[in-house]
C-alpha positions in Angstrom: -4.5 -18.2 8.7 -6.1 -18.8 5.1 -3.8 -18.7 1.9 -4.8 -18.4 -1.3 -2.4 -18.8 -4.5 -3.5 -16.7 -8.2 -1.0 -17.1 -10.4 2.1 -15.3 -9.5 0.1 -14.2 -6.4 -0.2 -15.6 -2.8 -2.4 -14.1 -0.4 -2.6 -14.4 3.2 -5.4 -14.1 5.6 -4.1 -12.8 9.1 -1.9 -10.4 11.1 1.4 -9.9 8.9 3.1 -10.2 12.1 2.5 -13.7 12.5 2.6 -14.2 8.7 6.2 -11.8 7.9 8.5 -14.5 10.0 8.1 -17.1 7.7 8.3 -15.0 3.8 11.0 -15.2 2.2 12.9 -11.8 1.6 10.8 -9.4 -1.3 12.6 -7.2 -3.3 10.4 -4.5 -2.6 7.5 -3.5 -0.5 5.1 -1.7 -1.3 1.9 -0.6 1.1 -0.4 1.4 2.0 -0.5 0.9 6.3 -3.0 2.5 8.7 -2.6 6.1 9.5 -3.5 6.4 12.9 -6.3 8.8 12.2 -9.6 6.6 12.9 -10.7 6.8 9.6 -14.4 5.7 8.1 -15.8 7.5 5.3 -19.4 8.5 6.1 -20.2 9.1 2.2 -22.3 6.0 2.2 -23.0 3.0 2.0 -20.8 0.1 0.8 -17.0 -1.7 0.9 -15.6 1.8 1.3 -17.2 2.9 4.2 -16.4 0.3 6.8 -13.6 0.8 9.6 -9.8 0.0 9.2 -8.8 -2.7 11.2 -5.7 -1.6 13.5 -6.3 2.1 12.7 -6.4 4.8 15.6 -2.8 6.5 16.2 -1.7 4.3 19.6 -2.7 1.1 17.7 -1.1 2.1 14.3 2.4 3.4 16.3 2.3 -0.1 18.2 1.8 -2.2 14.7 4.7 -0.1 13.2 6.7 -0.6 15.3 6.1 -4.4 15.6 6.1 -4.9 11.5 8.9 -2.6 10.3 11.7 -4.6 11.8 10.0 -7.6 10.0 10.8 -6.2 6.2 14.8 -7.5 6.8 15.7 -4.1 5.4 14.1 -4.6 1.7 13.6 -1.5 -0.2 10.1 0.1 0.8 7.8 2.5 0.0 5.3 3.2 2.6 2.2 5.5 2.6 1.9 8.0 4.8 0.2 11.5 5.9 1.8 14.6 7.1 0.6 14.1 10.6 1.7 10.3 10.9 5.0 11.3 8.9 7.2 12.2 12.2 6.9 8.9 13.8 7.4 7.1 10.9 10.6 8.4 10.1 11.7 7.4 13.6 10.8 4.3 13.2 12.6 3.7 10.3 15.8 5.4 10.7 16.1 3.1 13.5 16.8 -0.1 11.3 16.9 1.6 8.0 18.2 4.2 6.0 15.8 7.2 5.1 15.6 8.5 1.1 13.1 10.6 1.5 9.2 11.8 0.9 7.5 11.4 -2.6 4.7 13.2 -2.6 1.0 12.4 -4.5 -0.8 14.8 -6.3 -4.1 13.9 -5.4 -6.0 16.3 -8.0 -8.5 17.7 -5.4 -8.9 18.2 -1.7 -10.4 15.7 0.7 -11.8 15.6 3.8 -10.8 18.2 6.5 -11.7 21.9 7.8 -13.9 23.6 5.2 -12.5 27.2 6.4 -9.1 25.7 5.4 -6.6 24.5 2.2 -7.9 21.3 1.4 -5.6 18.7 1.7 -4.9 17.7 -1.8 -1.9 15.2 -1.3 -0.3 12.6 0.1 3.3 11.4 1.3 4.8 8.0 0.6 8.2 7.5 2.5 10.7 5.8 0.4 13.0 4.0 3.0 15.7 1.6 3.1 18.1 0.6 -0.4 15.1 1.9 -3.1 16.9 2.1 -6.5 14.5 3.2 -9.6 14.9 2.1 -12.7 14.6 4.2 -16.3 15.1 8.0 -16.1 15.9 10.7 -12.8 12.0 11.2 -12.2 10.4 14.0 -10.3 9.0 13.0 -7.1 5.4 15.0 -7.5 3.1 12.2 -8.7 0.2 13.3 -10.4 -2.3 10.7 -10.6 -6.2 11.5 -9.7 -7.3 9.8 -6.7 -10.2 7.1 -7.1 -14.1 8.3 -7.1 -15.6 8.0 -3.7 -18.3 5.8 -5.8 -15.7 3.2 -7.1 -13.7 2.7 -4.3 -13.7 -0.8 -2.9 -11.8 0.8 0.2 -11.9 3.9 2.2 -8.5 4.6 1.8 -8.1 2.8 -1.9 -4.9 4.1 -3.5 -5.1 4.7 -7.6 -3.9 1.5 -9.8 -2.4 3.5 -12.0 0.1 5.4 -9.0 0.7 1.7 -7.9 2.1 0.5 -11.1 4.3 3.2 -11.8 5.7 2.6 -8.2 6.1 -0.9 -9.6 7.2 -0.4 -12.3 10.1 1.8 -11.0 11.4 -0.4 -8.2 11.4 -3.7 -9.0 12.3 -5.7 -12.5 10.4 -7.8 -14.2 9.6 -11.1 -12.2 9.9 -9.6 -8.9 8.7 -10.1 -6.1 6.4 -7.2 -4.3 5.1 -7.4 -0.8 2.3 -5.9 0.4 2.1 -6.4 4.7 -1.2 -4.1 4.5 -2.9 -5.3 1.2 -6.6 -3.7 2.0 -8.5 -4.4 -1.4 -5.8 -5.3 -3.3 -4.3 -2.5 -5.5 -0.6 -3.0 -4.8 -1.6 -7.0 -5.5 -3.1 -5.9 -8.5 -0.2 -3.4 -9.9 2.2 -6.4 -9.2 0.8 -8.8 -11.3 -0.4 -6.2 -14.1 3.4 -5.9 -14.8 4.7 -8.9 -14.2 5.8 -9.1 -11.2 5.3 -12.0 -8.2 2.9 -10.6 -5.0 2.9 -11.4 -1.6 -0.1 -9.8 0.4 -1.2 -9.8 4.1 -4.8 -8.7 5.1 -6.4 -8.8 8.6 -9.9 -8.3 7.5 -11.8 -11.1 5.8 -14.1 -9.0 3.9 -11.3 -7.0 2.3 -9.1 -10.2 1.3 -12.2 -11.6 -0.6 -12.2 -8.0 -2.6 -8.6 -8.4 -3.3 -8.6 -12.5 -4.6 -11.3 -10.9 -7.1 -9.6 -8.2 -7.8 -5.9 -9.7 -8.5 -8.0 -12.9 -9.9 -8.6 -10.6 -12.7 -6.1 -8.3 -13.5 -4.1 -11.8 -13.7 -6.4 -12.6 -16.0 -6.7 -10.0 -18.2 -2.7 -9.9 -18.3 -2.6 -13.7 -19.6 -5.3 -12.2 -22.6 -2.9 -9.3 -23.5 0.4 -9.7 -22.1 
């Protein structure tokens, strides 16, 4: 296991299973997991292309299972897919309670059947005792998913979604976990708003992008924060 420490951020290198046991409670977590759906994005060449470690739906079920009981109950908002959605909520309902679905507004279709609706969005679970903070919001999230071309991950999440989630959640000096940190976009929504970050990633290649990535969004908040 390989730790590294940015600022307000510590990273791990390894299997959040082995890592979870010994973090101290977050106040929120907030991650974007496997789906179960085998995913690698044949648009080219490059960081976003490459396999997801522990995805394919048995493998992704059996790592669920294995890491939800390890978030003690903290307030979470989990990514998730229509199709993955049912086992999900089992899973959780078994330790914590349910809120509900907010759904992303991804701003145009994906991948899928071309003689179909395009699938345009994308469900993030909000589970166990989630309180927001400033007005009632809706919870349709508009926010434009990231270009195929600047994506450091297949899967990458918009930085601007992340720190609204963020923002929302947790107050200022929190502490944000991230058990599936990828390329670092919760890390980097954490720190843009002041908040402490704890990430896990499995894949070496990925944690390098991430250090880099909340390396300078820590930096550019010590410039104009």
């Amino acid at each position: 296991m390989q730790k590294e420490v940015i600022g307000n951020a510590t990273l791990y290198l390894g299997d959040c299973r082995d890592i979870l046991p010994t973090l101290p409670p977050a106040d929120a977590v907030i991650t974007d997991p496997p789906y179960g759906i085998t995913y690698q994005s044949n648009a080219g060449v490059g960081a976003g292309t490459r396999p997801i470690s522990n995805d394919g739906t048995r493998v992704s079920l059996r790592l669920y299972k294995a890491v939800i009981p390890l978030l003690h109950g903290a307030p979470t908002l989990w990514c998730t897919r229509w199709d993955a959605w049912p086992d999900v909520w089992e899973l959780f309902a078994a330790s914590m309670k349910v809120n509900g679905l907010l759904v992303w507004d991804k701003g145009q279709p994906g991948m899928g059947d071309l003689k179909h609706w395009g699938p345009s969005y994308e469900l993030i679970a909000s589970c166990g005792p989630v309180r927001t903070r400033g007005s009632r919001d809706c919870s349709v999230l508009r926010y434009n998913t990231v270009p195929s071309q600047n994506r450091n991950h297949p899967t990458e999440k918009p930085e601007a979604l992340f720190r609204y989630l963020v923002q929302k959640v947790t107050d200022e000096g929190g502490v944000v976990l991230d058990p599936f940190m990828g390329s670092g976009t919760t890390g980097v929504a954490a720190v843009s708003e002041g908040r402490k970050f704890i990430g896990c990633e499995v894949d070496q290649a990925y944690f390098d992008i991430a250090c880099r990535r909340i390396e300078d969004a820590q930096r550019q908040a010590q410039m104009f924060g």
